[in-house]
LUMKEZA-70486 format. One record per atom (N, C-alpha, C, O): x, y, z; atom name; residue in one letter. Coordinates in pm, 1 decimal, padded with zeros to 6 digits. Example, Ala and Ser with C-alpha at 12.3 -4.5 7.8 and 13.67 -1.06 7.14 Angstrom:
residues 2
<numar east="01319.0" north="-00569.0" up="00780.0" atom="N" res="A"/>
<numar east="01230.0" north="-00450.0" up="00780.0" atom="CA" res="A"/>
<numar east="01320.0" north="-00330.0" up="00780.0" atom="C" res="A"/>
<numar east="01423.6" north="-00331.9" up="00846.5" atom="O" res="A"/>
<numar east="01285.0" north="-00225.0" up="00708.0" atom="N" res="S"/>
<numar east="01367.0" north="-00106.0" up="00714.0" atom="CA" res="S"/>
<numar east="01290.0" north="00003.0" up="00787.0" atom="C" res="S"/>
<numar east="01340.9" north="00113.8" up="00803.9" atom="O" res="S"/>
end
This chain:
residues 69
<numar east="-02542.0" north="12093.4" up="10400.8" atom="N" res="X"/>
<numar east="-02658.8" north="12028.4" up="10347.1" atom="CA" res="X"/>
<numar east="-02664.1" north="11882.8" up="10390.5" atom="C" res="X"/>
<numar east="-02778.7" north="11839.8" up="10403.9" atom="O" res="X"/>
<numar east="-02549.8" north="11784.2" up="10419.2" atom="N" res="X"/>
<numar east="-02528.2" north="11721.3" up="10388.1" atom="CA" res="X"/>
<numar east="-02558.5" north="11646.8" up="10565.1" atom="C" res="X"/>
<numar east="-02561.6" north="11530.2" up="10604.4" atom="O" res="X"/>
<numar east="-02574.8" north="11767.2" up="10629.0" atom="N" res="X"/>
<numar east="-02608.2" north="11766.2" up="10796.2" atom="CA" res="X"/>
<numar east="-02755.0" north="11750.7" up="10811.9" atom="C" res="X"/>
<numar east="-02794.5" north="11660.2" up="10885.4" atom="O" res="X"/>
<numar east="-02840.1" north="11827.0" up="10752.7" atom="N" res="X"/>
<numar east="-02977.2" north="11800.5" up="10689.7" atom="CA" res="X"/>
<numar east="-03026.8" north="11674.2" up="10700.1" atom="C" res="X"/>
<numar east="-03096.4" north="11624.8" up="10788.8" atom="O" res="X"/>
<numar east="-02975.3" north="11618.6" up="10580.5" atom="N" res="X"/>
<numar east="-02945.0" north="11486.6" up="10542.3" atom="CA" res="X"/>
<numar east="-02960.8" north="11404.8" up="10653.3" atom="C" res="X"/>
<numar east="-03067.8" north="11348.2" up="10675.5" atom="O" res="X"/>
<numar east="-02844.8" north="11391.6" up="10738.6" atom="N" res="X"/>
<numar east="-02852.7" north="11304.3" up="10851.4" atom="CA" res="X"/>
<numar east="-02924.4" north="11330.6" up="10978.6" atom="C" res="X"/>
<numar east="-02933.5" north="11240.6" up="11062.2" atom="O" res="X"/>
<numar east="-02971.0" north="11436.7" up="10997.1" atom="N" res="X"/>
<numar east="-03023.8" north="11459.4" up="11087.0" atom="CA" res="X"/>
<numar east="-03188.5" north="11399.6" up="11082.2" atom="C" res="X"/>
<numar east="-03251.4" north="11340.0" up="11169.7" atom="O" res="X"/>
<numar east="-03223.4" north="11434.8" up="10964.8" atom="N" res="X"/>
<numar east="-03356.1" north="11387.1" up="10899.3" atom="CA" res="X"/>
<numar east="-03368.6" north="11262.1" up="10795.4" atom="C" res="X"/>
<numar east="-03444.8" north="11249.4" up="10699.5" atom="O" res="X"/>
<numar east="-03246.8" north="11154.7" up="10856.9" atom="N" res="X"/>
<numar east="-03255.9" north="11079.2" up="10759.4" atom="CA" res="X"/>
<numar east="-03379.7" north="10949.3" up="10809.9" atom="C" res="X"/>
<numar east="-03460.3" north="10904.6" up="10728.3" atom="O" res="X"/>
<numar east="-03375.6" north="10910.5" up="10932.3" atom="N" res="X"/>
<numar east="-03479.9" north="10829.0" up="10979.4" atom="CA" res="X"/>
<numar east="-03645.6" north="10874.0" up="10985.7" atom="C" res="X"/>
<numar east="-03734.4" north="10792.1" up="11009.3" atom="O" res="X"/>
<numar east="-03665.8" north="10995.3" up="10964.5" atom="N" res="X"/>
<numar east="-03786.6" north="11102.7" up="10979.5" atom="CA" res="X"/>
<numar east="-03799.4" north="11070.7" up="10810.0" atom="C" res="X"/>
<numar east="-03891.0" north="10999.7" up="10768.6" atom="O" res="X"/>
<numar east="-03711.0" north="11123.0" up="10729.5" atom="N" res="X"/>
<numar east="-03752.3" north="11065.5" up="10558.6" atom="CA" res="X"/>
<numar east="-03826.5" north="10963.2" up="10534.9" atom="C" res="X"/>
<numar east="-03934.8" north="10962.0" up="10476.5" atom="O" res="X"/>
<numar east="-03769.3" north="10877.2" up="10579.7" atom="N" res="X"/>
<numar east="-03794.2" north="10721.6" up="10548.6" atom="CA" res="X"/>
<numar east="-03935.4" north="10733.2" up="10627.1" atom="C" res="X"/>
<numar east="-04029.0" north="10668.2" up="10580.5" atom="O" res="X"/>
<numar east="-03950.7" north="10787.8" up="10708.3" atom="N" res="X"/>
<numar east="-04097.4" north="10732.5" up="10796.3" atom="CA" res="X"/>
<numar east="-04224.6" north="10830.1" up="10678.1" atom="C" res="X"/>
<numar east="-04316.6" north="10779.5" up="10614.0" atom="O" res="X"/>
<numar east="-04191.6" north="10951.6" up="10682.9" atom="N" res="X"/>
<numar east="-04245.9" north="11046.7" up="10618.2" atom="CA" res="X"/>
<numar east="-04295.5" north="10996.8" up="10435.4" atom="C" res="X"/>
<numar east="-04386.5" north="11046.1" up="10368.7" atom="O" res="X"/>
<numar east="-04181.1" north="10866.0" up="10388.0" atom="N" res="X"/>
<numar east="-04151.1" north="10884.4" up="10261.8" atom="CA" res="X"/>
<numar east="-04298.1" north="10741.6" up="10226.1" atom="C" res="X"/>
<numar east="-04372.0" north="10718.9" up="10130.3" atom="O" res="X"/>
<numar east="-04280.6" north="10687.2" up="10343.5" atom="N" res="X"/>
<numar east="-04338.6" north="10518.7" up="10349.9" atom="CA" res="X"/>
<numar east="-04477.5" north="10539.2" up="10422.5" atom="C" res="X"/>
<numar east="-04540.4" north="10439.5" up="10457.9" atom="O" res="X"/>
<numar east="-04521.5" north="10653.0" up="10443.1" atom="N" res="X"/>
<numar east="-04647.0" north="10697.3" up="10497.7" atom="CA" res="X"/>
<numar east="-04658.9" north="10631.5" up="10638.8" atom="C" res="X"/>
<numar east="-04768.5" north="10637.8" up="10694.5" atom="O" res="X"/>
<numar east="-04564.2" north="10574.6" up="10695.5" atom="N" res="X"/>
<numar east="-04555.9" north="10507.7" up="10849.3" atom="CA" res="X"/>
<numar east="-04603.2" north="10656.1" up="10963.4" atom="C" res="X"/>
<numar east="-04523.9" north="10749.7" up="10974.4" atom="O" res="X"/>
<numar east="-04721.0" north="10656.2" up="11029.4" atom="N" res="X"/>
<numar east="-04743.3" north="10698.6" up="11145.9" atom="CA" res="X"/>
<numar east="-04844.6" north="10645.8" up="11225.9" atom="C" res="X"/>
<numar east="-04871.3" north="10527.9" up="11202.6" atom="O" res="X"/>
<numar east="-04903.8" north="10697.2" up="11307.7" atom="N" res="X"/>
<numar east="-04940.3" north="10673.8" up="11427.0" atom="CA" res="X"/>
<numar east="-05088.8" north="10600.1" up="11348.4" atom="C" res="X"/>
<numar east="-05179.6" north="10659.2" up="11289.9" atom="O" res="X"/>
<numar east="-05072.2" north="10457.4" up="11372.2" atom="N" res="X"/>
<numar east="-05192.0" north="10361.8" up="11357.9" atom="CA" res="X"/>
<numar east="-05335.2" north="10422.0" up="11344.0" atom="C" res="X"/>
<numar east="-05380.4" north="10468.0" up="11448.9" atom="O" res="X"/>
<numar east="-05406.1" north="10429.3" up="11245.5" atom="N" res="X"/>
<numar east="-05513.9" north="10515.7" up="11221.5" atom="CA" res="X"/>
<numar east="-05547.5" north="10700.6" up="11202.7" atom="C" res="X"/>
<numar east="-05644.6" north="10775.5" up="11191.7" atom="O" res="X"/>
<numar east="-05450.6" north="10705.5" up="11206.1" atom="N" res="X"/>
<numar east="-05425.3" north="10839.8" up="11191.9" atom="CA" res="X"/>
<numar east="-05370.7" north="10918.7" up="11038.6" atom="C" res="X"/>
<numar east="-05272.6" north="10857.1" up="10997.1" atom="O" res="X"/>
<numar east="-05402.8" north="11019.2" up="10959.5" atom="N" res="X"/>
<numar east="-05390.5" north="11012.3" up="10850.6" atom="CA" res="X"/>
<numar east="-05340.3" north="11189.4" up="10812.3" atom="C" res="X"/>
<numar east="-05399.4" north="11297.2" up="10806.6" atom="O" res="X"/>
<numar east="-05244.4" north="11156.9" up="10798.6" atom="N" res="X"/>
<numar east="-05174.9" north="11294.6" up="10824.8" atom="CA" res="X"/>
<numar east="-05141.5" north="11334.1" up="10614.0" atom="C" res="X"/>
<numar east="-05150.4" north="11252.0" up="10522.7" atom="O" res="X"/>
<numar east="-05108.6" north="11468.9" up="10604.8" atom="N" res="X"/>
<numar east="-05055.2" north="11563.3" up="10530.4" atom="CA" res="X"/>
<numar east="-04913.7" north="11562.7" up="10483.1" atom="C" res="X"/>
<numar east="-04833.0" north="11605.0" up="10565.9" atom="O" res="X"/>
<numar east="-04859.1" north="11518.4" up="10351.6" atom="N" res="X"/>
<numar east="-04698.3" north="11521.5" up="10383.1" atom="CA" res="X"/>
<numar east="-04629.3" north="11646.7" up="10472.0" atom="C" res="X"/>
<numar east="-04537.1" north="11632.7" up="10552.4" atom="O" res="X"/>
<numar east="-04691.3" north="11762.2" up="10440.3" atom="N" res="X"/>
<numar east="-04659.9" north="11841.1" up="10485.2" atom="CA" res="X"/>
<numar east="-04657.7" north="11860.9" up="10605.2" atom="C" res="X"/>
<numar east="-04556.0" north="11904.5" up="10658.9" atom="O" res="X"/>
<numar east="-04793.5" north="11827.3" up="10688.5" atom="N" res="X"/>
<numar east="-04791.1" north="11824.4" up="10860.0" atom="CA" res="X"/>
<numar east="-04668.2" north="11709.5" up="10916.0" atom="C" res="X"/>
<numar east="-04615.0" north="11696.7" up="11026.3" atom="O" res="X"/>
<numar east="-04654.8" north="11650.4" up="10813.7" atom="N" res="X"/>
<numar east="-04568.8" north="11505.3" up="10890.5" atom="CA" res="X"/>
<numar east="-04437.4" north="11568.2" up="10882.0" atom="C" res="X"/>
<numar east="-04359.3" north="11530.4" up="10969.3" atom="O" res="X"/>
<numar east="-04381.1" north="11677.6" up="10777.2" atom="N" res="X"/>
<numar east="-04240.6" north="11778.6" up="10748.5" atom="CA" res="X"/>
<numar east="-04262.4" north="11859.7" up="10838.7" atom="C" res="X"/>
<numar east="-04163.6" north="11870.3" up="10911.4" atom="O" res="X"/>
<numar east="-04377.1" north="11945.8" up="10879.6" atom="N" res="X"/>
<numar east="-04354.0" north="12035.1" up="10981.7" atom="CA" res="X"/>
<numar east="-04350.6" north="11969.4" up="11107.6" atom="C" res="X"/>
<numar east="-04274.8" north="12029.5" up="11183.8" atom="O" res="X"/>
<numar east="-04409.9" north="11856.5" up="11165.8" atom="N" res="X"/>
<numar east="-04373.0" north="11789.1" up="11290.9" atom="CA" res="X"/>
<numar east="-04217.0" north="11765.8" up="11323.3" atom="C" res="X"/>
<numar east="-04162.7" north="11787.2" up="11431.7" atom="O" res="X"/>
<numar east="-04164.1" north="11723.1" up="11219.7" atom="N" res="X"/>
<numar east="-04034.4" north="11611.2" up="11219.9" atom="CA" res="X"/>
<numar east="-03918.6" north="11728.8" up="11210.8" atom="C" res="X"/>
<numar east="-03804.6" north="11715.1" up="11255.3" atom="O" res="X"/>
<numar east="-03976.8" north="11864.8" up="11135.0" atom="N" res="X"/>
<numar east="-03801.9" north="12000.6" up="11176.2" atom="CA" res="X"/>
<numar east="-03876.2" north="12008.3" up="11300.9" atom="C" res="X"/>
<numar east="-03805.2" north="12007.4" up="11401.5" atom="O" res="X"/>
<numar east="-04050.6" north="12018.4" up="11326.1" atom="N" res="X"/>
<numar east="-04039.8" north="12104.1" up="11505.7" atom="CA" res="X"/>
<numar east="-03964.5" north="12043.2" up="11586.4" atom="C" res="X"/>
<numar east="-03887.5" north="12097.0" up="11666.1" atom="O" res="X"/>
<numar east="-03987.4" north="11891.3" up="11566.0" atom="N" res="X"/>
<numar east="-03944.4" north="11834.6" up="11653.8" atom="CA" res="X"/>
<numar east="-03762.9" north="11815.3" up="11686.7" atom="C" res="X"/>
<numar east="-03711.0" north="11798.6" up="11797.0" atom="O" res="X"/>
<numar east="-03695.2" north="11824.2" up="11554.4" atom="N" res="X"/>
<numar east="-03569.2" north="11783.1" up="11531.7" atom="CA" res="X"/>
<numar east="-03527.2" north="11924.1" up="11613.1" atom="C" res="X"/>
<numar east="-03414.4" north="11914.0" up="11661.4" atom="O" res="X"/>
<numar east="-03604.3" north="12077.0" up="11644.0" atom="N" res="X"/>
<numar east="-03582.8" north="12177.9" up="11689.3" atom="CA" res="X"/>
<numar east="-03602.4" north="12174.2" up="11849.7" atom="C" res="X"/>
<numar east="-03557.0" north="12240.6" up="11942.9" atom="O" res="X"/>
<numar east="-03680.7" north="12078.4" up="11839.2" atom="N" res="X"/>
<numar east="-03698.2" north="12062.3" up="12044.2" atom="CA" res="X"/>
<numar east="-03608.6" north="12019.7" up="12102.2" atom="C" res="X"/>
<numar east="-03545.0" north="12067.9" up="12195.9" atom="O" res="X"/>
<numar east="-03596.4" north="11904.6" up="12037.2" atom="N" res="X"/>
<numar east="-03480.6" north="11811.9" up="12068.6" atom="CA" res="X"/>
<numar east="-03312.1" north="11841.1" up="12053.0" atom="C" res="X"/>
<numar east="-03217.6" north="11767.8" up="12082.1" atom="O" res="X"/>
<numar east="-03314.6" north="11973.2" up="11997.3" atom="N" res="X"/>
<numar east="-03152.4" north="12028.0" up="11991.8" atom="CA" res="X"/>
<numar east="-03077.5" north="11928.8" up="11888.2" atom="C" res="X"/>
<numar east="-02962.4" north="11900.4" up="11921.2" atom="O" res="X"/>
<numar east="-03126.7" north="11870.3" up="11764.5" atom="N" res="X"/>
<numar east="-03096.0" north="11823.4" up="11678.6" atom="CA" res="X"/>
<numar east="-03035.4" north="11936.7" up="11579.3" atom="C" res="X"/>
<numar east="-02937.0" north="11916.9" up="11508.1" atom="O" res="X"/>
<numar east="-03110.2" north="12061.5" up="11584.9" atom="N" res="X"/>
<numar east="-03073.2" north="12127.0" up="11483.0" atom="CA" res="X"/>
<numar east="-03048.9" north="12225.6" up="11591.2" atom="C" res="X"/>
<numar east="-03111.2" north="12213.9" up="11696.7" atom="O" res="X"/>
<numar east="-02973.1" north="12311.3" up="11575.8" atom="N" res="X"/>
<numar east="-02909.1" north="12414.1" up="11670.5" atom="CA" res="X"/>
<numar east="-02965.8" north="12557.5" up="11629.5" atom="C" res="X"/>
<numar east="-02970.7" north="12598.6" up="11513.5" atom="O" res="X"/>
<numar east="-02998.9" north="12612.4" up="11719.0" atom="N" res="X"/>
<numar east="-03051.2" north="12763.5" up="11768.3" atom="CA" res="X"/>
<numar east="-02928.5" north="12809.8" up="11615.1" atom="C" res="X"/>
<numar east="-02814.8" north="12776.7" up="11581.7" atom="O" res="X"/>
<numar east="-03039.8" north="12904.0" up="11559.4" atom="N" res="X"/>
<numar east="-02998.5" north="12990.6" up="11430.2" atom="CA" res="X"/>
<numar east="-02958.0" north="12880.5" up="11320.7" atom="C" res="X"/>
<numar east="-02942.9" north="12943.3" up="11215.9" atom="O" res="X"/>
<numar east="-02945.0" north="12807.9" up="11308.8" atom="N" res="X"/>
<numar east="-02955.4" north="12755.9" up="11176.5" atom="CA" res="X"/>
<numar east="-03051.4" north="12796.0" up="11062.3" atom="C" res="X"/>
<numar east="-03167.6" north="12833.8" up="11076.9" atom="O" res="X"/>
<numar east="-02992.3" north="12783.2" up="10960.8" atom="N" res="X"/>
<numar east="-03039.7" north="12816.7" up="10844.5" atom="CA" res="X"/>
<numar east="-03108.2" north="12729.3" up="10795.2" atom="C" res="X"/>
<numar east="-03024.7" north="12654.7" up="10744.0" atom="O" res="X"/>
<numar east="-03239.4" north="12674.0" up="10769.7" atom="N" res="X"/>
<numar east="-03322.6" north="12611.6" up="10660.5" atom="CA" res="X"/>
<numar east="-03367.5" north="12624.1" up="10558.8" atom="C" res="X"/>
<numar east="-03481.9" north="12667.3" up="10544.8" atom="O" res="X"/>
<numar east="-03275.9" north="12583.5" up="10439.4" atom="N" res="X"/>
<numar east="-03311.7" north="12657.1" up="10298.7" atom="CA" res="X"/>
<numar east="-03420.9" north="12546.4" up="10254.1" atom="C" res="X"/>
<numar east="-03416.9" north="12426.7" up="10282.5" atom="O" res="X"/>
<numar east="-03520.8" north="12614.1" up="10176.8" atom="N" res="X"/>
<numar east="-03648.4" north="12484.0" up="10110.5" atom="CA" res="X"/>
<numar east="-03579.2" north="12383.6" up="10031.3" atom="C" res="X"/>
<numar east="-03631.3" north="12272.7" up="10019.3" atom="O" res="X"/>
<numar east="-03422.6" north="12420.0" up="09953.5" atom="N" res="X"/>
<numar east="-03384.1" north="12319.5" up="09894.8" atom="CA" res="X"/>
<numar east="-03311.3" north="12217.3" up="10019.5" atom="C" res="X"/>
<numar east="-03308.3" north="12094.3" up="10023.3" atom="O" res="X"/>
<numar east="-03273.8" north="12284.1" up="10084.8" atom="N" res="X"/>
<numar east="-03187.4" north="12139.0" up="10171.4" atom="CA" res="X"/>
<numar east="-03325.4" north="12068.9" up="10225.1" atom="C" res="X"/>
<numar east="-03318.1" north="11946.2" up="10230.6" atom="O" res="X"/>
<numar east="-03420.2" north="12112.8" up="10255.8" atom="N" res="X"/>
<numar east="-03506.4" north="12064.5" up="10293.7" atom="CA" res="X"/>
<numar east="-03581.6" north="11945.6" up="10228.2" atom="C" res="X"/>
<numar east="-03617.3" north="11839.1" up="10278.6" atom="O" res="X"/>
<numar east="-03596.5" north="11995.9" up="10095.0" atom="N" res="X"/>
<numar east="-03691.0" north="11918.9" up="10023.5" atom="CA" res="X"/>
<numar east="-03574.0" north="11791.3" up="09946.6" atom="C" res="X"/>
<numar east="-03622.0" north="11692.6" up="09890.9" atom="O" res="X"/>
<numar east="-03440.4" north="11810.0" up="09953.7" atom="N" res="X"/>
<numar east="-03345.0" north="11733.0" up="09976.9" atom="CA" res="X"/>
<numar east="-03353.0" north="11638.4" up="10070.0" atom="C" res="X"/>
<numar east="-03341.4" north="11516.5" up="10057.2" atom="O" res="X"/>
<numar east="-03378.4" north="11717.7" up="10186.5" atom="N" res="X"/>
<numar east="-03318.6" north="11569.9" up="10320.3" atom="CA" res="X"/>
<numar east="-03485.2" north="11498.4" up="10294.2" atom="C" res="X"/>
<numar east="-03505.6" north="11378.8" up="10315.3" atom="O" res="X"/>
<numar east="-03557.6" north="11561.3" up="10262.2" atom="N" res="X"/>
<numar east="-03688.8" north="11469.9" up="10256.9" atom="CA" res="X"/>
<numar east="-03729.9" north="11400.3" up="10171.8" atom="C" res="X"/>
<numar east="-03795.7" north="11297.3" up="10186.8" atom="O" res="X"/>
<numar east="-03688.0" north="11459.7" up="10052.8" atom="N" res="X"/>
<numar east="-03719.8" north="11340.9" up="09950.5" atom="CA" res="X"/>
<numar east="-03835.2" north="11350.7" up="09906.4" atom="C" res="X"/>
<numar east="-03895.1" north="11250.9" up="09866.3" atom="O" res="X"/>
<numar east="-03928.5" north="11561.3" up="09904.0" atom="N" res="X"/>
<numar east="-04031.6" north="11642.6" up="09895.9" atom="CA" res="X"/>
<numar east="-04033.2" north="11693.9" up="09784.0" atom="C" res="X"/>
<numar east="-03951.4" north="11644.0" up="09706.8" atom="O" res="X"/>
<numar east="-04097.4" north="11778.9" up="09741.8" atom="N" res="X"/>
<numar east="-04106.8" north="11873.7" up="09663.0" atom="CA" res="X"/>
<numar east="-04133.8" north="12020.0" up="09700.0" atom="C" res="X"/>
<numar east="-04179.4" north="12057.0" up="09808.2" atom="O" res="X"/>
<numar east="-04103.3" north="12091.4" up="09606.7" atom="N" res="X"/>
<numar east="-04075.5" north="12203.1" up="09658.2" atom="CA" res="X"/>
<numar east="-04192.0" north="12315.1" up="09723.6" atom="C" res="X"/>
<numar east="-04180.1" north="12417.1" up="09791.5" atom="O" res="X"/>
<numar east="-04319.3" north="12234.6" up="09661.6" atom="N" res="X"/>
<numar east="-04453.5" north="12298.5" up="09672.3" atom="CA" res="X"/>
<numar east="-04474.1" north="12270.8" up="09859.7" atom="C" res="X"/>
<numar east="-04488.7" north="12360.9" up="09942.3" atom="O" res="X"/>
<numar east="-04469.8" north="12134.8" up="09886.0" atom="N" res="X"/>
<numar east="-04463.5" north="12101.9" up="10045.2" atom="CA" res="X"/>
<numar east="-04414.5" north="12195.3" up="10136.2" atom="C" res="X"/>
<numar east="-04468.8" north="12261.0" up="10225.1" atom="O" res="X"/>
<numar east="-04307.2" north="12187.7" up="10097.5" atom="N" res="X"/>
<numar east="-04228.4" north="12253.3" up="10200.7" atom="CA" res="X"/>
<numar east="-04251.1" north="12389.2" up="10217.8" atom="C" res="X"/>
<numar east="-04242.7" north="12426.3" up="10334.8" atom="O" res="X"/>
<numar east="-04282.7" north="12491.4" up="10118.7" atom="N" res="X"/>
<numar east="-04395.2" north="12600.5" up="10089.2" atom="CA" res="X"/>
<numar east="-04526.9" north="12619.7" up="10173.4" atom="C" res="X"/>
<numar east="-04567.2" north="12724.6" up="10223.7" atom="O" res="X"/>
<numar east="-04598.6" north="12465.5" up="10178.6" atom="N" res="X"/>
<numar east="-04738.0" north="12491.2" up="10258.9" atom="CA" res="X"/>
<numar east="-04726.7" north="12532.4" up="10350.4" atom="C" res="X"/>
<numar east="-04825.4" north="12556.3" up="10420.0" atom="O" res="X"/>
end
């Protein structure tokens, strides 16, 4: 869990502080599904890993309904 955590700890903070792309007005949720796709492109999170909604809504600092959408 605690890998979660760090992997998504700079993506939290952006996600948590509503920081994105200058005029643009995003969904907590679209901004959570960008930030695992992306942490998945990038080989941050490794082929078969497990994503439970609680580690999730953990490393994000979400609720549980979000991470659901």
């Amino acid at each position: 869990m605690n890998d979660l955590r760090k992997i998504f700890e700079t993506d939290a903070a952006a996600i948590a502080g509503g920081k994105d792309e200058p005029g643009a007005r995003k969904l907590v949720r679209e901004r959570v599904f960008e930030q695992v796709r992306k942490a998945i492109v990038e080989g941050r999170i490794a082929p078969g890993t497990r994503l439970t909604e609680r580690e999730l809504c953990e490393a994000f600092g979400i609720s549980r309904t979000v991470v659901r959408e």
